[in-house]
C-alpha positions in Angstrom: 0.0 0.0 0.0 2.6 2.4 0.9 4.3 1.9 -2.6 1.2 2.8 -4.2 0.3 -0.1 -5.6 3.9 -1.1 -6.3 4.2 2.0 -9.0 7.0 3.6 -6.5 8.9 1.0 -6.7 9.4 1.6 -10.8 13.3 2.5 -11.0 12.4 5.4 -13.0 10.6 8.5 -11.3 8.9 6.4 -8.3 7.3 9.9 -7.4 5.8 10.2 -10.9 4.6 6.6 -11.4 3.4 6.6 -7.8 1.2 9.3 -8.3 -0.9 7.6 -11.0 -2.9 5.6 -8.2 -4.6 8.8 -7.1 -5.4 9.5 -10.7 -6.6 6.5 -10.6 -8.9 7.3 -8.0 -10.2 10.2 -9.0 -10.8 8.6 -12.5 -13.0 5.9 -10.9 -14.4 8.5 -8.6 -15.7 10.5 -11.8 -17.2 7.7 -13.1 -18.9 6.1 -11.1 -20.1 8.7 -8.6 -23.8 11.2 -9.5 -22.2 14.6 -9.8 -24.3 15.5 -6.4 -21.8 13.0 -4.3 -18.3 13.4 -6.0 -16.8 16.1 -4.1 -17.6 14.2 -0.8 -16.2 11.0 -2.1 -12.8 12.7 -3.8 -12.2 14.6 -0.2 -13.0 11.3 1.7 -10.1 9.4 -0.6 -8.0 12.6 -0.1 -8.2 12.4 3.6 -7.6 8.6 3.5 -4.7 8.9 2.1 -3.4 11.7 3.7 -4.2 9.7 7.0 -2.6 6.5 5.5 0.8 8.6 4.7 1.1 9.7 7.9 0.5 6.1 9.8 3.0 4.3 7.3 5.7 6.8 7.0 7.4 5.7 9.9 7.1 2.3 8.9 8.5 3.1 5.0 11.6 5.8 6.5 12.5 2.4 9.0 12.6 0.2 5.9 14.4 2.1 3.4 16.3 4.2 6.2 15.8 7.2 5.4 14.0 10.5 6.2 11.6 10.9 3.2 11.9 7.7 1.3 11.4 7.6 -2.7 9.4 4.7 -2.9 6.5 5.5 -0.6 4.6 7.6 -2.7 1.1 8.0 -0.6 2.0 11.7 0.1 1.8 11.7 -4.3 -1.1 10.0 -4.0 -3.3 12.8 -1.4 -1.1 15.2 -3.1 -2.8 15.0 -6.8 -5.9 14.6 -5.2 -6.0 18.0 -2.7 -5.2 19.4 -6.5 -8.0 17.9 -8.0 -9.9 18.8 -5.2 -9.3 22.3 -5.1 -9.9 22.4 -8.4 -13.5 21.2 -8.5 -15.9 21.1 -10.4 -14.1 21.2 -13.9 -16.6 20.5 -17.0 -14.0 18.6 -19.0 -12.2 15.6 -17.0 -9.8 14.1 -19.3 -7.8 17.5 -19.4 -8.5 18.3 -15.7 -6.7 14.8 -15.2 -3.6 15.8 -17.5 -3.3 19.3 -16.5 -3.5 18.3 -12.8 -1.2 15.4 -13.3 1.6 17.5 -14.9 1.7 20.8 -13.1 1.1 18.6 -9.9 4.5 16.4 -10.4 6.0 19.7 -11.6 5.5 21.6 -8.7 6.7 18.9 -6.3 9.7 17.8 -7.9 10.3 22.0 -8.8 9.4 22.2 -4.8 9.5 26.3 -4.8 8.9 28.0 -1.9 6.9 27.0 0.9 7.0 23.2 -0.5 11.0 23.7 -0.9 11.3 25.1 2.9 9.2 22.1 4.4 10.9 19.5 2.6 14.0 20.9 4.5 12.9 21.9 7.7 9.7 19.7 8.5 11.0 16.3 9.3 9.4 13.3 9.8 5.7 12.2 8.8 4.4 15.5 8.6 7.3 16.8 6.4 6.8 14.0 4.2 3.4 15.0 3.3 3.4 18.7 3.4 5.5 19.5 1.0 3.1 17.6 -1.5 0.4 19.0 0.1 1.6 22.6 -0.9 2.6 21.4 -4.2 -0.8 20.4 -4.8 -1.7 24.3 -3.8 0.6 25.4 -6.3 -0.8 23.5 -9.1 -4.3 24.0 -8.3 -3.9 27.6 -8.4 -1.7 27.1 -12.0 -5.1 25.2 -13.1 -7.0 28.3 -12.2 -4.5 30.7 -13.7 -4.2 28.5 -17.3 -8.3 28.4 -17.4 -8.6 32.4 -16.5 -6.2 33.5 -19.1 -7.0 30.9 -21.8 -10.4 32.2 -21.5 -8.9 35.7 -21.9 -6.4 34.8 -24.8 -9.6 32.9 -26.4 -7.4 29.7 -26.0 -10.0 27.4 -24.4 -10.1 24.2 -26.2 -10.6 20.6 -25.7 -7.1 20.0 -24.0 -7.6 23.2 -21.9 -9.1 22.7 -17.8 -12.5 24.7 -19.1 -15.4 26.4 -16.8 -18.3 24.3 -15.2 
């Protein structure tokens, strides 16, 4: 579980593959949730997995020795989704998806400031986490920012994030 469904143990961007889980989720979410509900169920596997990082980090830094190990990739997982969540509703999924996928990894492996700071200074389980968790904020608000000016620049089209 703490690998994500074994994706971060792929030798190749672990963080990257081990975020495809939550998209995953969400995907499944979309689908088979009424509109009405969806929100409720995306925050409920947001805080699941947020709650699941921080009771198996301590297990995962112990078994790969180290302080924020590369192959436990639950803090990807409630990362996309707190991006997904904060950008919600969105009328057109499959881009919401992509767009979310790519600015979120971007963001946390980027890690600008505050992500950057609490990867350094916030040790532990909570450090772990946080720093995805403000990535997430990051690329939420970059959703916002590519749907506000696309719409401006008349650039909204199928592969943009578009209104409700």
């Amino acid at each position: 579980m703490s690998t994500g469904l074994w994706t971060g143990l792929v030798p190749f961007a672990p963080g990257t593959c081990g975020t495809l889980p939550g998209v995953a989720l969400h995907l499944i979410a979309a689908f088979l949730c009424p509109p009405a509900i969806l929100k409720p169920v995306l925050l409920a596997l947001f805080l699941a997995a947020c709650l699941a990082s921080l009771h198996f980090a301590p297990w995962a830094m112990a078994h790969w020795n180290t302080d924020d190990p590369k192959h436990f990739v639950l803090d990807e997982v409630a990362g996309y989704l707190l991006t997904v969540l904060l950008f919600f509703p969105s009328a057109r999924l499959l881009p919401t998806v992509a767009w979310a996928f790519f600015l979120f990894r971007f963001f946390d492996v980027l890690k600008p400031p505050p992500a950057g700071w609490i990867d350094r200074n916030v040790k532990g389980p909570r450090g772990i986490l946080l720093d995805d968790l403000a990535a997430a904020v990051m690329a939420a608000g970059s959703l916002y920012l590519l749907r506000l000016l696309g719409g401006h620049f008349g650039l909204v089209a199928g592969w943009l994030p578009g209104p409700v």
